[in-house]
Each structure stands twice: as structure tokens, then as C-alpha cells.
VOMAR-346489 format. One record per residue: residue number from 0; residue in one letter; x, y, z of N, C-alpha, C in turn. Coordinates in pm, 1 decimal. Layout:
<recs>
drenlo:kemi:n_px:n_py:n_pz:ca_px:ca_py:ca_pz:c_px:c_py:c_pz
NUM:A:X:Y:Z:X:Y:Z:X:Y:Z
...
</recs>
This chain:
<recs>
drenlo:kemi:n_px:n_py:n_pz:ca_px:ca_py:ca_pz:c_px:c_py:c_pz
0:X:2231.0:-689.3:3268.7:2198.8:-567.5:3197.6:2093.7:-492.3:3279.9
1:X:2132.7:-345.6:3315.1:1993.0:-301.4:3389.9:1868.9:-266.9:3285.6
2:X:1830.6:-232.2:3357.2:1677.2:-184.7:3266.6:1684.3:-48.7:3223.4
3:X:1744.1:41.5:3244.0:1790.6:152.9:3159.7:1863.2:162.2:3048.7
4:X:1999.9:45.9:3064.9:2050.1:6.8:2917.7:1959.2:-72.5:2890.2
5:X:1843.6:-147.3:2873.3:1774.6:-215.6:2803.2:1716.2:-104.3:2748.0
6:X:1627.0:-24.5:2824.6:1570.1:103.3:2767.4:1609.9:174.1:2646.5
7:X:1726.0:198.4:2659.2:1797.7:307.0:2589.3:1865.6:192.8:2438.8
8:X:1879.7:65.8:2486.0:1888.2:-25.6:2345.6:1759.1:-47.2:2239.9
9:X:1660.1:-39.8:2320.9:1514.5:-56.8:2272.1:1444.2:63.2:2176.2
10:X:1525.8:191.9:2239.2:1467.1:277.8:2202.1:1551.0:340.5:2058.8
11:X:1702.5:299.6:2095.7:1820.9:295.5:1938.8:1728.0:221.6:1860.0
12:X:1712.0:80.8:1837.1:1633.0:18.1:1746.9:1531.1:77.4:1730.3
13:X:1455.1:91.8:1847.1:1304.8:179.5:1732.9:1376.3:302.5:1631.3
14:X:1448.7:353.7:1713.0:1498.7:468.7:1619.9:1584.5:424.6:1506.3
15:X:1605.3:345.3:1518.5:1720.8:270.1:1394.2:1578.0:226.4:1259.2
16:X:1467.5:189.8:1298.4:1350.9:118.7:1215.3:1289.5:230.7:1179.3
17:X:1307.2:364.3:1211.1:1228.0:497.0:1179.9:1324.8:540.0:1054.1
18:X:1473.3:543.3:1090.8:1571.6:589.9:993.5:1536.0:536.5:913.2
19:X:1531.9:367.4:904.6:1551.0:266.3:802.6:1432.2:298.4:680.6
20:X:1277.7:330.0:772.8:1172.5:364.1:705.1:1178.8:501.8:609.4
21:X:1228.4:575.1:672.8:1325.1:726.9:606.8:1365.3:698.3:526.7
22:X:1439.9:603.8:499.9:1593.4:568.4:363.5:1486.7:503.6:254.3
23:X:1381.0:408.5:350.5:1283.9:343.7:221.0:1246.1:424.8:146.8
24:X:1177.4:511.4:198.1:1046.1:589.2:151.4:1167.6:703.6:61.5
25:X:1299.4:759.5:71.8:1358.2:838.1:26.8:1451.7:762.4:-131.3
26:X:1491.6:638.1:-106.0:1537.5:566.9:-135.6:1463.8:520.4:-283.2
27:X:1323.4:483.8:-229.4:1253.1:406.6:-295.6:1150.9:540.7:-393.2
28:X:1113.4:636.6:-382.0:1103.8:766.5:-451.2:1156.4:789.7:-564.4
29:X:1330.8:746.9:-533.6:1403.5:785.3:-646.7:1424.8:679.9:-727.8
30:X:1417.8:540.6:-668.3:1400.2:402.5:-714.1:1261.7:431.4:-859.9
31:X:1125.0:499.7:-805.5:1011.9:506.9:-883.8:1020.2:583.6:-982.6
32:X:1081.2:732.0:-963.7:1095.8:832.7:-1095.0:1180.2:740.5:-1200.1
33:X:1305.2:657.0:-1139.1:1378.8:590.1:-1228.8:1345.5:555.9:-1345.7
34:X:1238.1:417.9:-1266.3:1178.4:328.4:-1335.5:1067.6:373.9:-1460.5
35:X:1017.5:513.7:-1390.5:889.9:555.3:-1449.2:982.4:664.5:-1600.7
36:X:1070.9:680.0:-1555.4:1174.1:753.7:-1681.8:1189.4:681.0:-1750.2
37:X:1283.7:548.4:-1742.0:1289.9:451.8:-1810.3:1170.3:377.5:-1913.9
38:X:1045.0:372.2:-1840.8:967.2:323.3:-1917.7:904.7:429.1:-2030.5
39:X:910.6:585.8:-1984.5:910.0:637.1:-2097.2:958.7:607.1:-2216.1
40:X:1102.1:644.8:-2145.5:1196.6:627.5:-2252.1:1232.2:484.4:-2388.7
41:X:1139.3:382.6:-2317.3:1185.2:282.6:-2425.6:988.9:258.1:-2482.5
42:X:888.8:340.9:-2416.5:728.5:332.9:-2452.4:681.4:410.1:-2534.4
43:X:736.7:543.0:-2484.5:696.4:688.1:-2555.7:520.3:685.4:-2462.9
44:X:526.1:599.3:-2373.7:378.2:625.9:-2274.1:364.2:652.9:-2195.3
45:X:329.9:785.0:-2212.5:330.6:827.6:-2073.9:204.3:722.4:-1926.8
46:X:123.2:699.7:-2003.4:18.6:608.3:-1884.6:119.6:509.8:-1857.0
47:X:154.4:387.8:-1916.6:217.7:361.5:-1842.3:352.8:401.1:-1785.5
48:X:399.8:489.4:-1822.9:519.1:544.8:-1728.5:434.6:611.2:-1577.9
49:X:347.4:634.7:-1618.0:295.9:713.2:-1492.8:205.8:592.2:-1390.5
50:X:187.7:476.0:-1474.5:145.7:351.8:-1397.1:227.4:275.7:-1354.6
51:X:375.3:316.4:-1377.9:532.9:220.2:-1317.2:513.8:308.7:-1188.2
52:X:513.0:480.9:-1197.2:557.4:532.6:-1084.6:485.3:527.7:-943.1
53:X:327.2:522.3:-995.8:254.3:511.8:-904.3:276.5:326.3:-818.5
54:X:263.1:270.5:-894.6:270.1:143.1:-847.8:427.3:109.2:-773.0
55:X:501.2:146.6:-827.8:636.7:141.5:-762.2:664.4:216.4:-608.2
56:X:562.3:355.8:-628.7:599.9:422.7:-507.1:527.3:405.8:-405.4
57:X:397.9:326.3:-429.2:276.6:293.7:-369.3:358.5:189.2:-273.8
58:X:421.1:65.5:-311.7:511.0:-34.8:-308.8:589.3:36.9:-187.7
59:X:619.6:116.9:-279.3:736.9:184.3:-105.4:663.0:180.5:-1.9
60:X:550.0:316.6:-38.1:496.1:348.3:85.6:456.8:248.5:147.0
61:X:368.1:128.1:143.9:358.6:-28.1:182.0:472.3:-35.7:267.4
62:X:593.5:-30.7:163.9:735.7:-90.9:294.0:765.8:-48.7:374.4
63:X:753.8:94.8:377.7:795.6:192.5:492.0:709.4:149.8:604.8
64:X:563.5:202.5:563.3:467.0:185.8:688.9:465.3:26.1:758.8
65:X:516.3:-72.8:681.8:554.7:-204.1:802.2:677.4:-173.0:863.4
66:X:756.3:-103.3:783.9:883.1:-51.7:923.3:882.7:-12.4:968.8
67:X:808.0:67.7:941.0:724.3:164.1:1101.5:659.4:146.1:1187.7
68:X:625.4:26.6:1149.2:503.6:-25.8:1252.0:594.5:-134.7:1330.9
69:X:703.7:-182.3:1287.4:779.2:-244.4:1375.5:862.5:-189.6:1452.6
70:X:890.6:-51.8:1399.8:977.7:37.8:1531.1:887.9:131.0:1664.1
71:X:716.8:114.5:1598.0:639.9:121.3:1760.8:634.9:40.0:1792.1
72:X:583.0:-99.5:1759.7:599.4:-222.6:1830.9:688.6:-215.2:1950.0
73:X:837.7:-185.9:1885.7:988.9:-223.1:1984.7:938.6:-95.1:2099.7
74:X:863.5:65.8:2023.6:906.2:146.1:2145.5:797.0:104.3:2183.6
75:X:693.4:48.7:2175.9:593.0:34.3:2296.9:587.4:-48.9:2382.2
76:X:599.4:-206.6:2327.7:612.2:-329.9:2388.4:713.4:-321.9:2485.2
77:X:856.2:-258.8:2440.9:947.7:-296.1:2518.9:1045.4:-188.6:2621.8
78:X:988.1:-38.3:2599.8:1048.7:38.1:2648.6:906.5:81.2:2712.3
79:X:797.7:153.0:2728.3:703.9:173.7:2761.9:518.3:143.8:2787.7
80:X:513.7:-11.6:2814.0:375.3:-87.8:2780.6:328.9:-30.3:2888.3
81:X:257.9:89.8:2835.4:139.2:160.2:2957.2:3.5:144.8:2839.7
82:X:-89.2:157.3:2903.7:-202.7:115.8:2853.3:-260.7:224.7:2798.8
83:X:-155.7:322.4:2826.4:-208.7:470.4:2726.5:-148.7:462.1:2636.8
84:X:20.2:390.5:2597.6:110.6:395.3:2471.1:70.7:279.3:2430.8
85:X:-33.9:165.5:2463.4:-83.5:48.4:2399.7:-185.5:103.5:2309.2
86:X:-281.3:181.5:2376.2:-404.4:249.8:2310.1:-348.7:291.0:2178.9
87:X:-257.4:403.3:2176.2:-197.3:488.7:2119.4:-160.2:387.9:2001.1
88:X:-66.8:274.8:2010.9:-15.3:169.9:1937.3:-106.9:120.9:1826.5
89:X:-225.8:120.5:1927.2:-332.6:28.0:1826.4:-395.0:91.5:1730.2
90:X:-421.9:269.2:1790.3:-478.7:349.4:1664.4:-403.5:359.1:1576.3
91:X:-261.8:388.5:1572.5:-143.4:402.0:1484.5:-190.3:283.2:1382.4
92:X:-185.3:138.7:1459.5:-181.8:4.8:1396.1:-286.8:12.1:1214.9
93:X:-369.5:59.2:1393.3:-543.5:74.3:1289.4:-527.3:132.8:1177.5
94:X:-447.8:294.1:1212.9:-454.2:381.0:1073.7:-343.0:314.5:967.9
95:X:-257.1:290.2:1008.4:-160.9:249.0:895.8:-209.4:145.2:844.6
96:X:-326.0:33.4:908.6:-370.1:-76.1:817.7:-470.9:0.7:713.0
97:X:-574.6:41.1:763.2:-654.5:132.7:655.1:-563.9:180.6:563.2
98:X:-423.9:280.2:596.1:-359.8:336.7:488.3:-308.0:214.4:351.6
99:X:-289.0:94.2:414.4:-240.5:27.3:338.7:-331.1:-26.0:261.5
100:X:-444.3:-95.4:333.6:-556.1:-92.0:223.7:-595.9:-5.7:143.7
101:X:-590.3:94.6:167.2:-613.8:187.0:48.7:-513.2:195.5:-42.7
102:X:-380.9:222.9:-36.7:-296.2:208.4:-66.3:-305.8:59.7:-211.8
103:X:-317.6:-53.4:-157.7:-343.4:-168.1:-241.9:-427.3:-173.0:-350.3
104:X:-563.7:-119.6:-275.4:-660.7:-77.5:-389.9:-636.6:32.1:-495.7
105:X:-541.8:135.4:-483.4:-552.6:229.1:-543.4:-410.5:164.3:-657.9
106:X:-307.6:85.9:-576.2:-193.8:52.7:-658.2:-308.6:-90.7:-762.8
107:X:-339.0:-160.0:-703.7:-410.2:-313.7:-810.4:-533.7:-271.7:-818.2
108:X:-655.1:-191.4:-803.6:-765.7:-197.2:-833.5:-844.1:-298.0:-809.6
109:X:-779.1:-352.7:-734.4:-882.7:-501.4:-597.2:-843.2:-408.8:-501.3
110:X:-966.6:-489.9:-389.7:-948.8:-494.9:-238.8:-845.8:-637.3:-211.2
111:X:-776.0:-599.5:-75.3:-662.5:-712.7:-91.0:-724.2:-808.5:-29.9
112:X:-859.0:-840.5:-27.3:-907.3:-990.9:48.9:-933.1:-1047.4:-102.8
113:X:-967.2:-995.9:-208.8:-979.6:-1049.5:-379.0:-889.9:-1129.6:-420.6
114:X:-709.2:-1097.5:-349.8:-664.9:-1174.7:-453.8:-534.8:-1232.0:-317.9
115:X:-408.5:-1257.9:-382.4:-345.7:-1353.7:-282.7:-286.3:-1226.4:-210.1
116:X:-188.9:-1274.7:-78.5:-128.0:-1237.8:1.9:10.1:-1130.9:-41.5
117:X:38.7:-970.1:-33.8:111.0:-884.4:-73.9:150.3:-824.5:-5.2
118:X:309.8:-793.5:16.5:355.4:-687.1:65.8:422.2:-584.9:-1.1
119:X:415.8:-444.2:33.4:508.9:-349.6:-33.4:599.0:-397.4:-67.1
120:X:756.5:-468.0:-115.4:894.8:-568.1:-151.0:750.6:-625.3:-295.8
121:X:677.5:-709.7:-281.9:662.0:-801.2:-380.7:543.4:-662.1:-473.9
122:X:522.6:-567.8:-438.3:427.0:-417.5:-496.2:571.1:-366.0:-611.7
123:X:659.4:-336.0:-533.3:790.0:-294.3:-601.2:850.3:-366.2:-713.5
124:X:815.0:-499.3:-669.7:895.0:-608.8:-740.0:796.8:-603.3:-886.5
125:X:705.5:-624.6:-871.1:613.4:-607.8:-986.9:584.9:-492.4:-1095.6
126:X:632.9:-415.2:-970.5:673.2:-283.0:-1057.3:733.6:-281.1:-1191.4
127:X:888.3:-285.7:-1080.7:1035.1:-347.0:-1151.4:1008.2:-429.5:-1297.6
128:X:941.0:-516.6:-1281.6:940.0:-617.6:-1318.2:838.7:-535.9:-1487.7
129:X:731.7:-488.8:-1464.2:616.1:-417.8:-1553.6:710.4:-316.2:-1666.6
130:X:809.4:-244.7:-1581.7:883.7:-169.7:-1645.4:961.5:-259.9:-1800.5
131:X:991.7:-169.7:-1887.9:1049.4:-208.2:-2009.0:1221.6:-243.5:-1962.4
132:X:1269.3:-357.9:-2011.9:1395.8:-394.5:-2006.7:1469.4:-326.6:-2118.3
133:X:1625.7:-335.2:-2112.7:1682.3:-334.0:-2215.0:1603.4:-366.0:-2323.2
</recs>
């Protein structure tokens, strides 16, 4: 394989993990109004309907920004490791970890060193889960 089709495979996948993050974050939006309708609809509350949506979409945003952070990974590590797109990598890293911490705190009202180990999937799931059933 030369190193140009490696290139150009490296750089489909990052771009394939950007889409994927796209479909989350678009996906998972309409996933939250759902849920947050639904819980109206069987609560008549609005707080918590408006505490399904936030927490549900918070959840997304969580999922997206690790898929995103795995499609610079692929374009940096493996199509371009210059020590200017490493730099670049790490502030990205940096900001999207801050975003997520904030993110956590604002969805659970801990800091996430307080309680156990969470990702956006198990933020959603709890969501899901908070919402009123049949």
C-alpha cells in the first residue's frame, strides 16, 4: 500500500468519525425533544420534562465530542504528526475535556472526580431510563 492510499484511507475515516459525530449530535437532538415530550405527556411537568431534555442532550453532546476526538486522533496521528497539528491536537483535546466537564457538572450537579466513571451512551441511558414508561 503506498503512503498516499494510506493517506487518503486515514483521512475517509477521520471524515467518516466527523459524519458519524454529525448523525449523533443530529440524531440524538431529536432522540431528547422525544423523550422530553413524552415525559410531559404522561407528568404534566414541565421541570422534569425539561430535566429529561437537558440531560439527554447533554449525553449527546458527551458522545459526539469523543467522536470527535477520535476522528483528530486518526487525522493527526496518522495522516499528518507535525508538531504543529500535535500542538493543535492537544488544545482541541484540552478544550473538549473542559467542555465535557462542564458539560457533566451542569447535566449531574457533581464534578466527575465525585462520583464513578461516565460517558455520554451511559448520560443518555439514564436519561432514557428517568423518562416515564408506558
Amino acid at each position: 500500500m503506498s503512503e498516499s492510499t494510506f493517506t487518503q484511507g486515514m483521512l475517509l475515516a477521520a471524515q467518516f468519525f466527523e459524519v458519524t459525530a454529525a448523525l449523533i449530535l443530529i440524531v440524538g437532538l431529536v432522540l431528547a425533544f422525544v423523550l422530553a415530550v413524552r415525559t410531559y405527556r404522561r407528568t404534566d411537568d414541565g421541570a422534569a420534562s425539561y430535566r429529561v431534555l437537558r440531560q439527554s442532550f447533554g449525553g449527546v453532546i458527551l458522545l459526539g465530542l469523543e467522536v470527535l476526538v477520535a476522528g483528530d486522533l486518526i487525522r493527526t496521528v496518522a495522516v499528518s504528526p507535525t508538531i504543529e497539528n500535535v500542538t493543535v491536537l492537544g488544545l482541541i483535546v484540552l478544550i473538549r475535556t473542559f467542555l465535557s466537564f462542564s458539560l457533566e457538572i451542569e447535566i449531574d450537579g457533581v464534578p466527575p472526580w465525585r462520583r464513578g466513571l461516565i460517558s455520554g451512551a451511559s448520560v443518555i441511558r439514564n436519561a432514557a431510563r428517568e423518562a416515564p414508561s408506558q
